[in-house]
N, C-alpha and C positions, 0 to 999 in steps of 0.2 A: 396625430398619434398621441395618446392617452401615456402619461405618467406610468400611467401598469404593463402600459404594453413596451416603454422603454427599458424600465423595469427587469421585465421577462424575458428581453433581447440580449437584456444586459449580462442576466443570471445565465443564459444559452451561452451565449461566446464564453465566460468566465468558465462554465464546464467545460465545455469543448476546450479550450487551454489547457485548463489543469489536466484534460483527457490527454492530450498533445504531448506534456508532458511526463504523463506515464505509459502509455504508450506511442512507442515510436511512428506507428502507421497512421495514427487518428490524426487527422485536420481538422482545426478547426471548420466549422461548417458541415462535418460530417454526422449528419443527422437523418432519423428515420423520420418517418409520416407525422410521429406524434410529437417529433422536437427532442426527443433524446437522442444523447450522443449515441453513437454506435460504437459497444466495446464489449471484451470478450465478457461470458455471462457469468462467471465465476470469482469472485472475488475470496482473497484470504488472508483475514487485515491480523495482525500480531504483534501484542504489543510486551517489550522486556524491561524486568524491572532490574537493576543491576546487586551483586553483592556487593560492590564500593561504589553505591549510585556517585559519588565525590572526583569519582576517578575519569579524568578524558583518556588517559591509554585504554582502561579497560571499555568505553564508549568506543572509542575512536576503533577497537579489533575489533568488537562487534559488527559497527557496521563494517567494516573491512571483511568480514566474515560474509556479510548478508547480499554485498553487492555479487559476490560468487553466484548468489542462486539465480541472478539472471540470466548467466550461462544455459541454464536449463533450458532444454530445447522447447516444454512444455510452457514456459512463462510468457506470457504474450504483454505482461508489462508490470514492472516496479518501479515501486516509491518507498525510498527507505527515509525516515524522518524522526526528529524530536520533539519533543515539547512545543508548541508555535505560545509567542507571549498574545494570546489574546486574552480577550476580556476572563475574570476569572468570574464563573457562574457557580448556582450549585450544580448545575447540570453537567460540566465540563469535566471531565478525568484528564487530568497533566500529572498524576504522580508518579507515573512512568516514565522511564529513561529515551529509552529506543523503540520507534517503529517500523513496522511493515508492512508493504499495500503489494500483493501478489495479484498479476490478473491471470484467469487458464479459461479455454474455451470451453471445457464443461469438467464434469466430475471426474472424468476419465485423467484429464490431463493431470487435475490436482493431485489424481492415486500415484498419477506415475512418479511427479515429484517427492511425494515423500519417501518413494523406494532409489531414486536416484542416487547413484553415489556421490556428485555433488553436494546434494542436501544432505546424506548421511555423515559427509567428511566436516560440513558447516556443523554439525552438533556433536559431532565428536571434539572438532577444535574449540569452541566456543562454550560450550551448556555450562564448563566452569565460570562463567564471568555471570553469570545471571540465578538470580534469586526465585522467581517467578515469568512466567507466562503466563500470557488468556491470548486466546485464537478466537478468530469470528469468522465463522466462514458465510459465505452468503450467495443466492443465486440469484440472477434477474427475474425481477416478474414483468 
């Protein structure tokens, strides 16, 4: 067994985890033909930048806010997250507060979310605590 191929084993289980823990159904090992996990095809990552970025109350109701939207019957899996202290690149964006990693099984589920009164009651409570968003939405290819 080849360095690239440990490698490649290694990078597989490592997704497959991080998969695991954002969504609750994914096992490790659970893989298609081609070595990718298998996970709902919709992604909708968001990231907030705070009006007292200084502030943990205001951090800490955030996400207290964001974990709500898991409720959503449409959500097949969240990851709500900050900053991670790695290496600082130019490539890297950390000067945001708070994240969000929403998974939905297609376009349909993501529509239903933002008409949800869950998700509407999260931005009614919260949208004071934040200065800016950027949304990324994404589909499998």
């Amino acid at each position: 067994m080849t360095s690239k191929t440990n490698r490649r084993q290694f990078l597989g289980g490592a997704a497959a985890l991080s998969a695991a823990a954002v969504v609750p159904g994914v096992r490790a090992g659970d893989h298609d033909h081609t070595g990718q996990v298998n996970l709902p095809s919709l992604t909708h990552t968001v990231f907030f930048w705070l009006k007292n970025p200084d502030s943990k109350e205001d951090r800490d109701a955030l996400i207290a806010g964001l974990k709500t939207l898991g409720d959503i019957d449409t959500v097949k899996g969240i990851h709500i997250g900050v900053p991670a202290s790695t290496e600082k690149r130019d490539v890297v964006e950390n000067s945001y507060q708070v994240s969000e990693l929403l998974l939905f099984d297609n376009v349909e589920g993501q529509n239903a979310y933002q008409v949800h009164p869950i998700h509407k009651k999260f931005v009614e409570d919260c949208s004071h605590l934040w200065s800016k968003v950027v949304v990324y939405d994404s589909t499998a290819v």
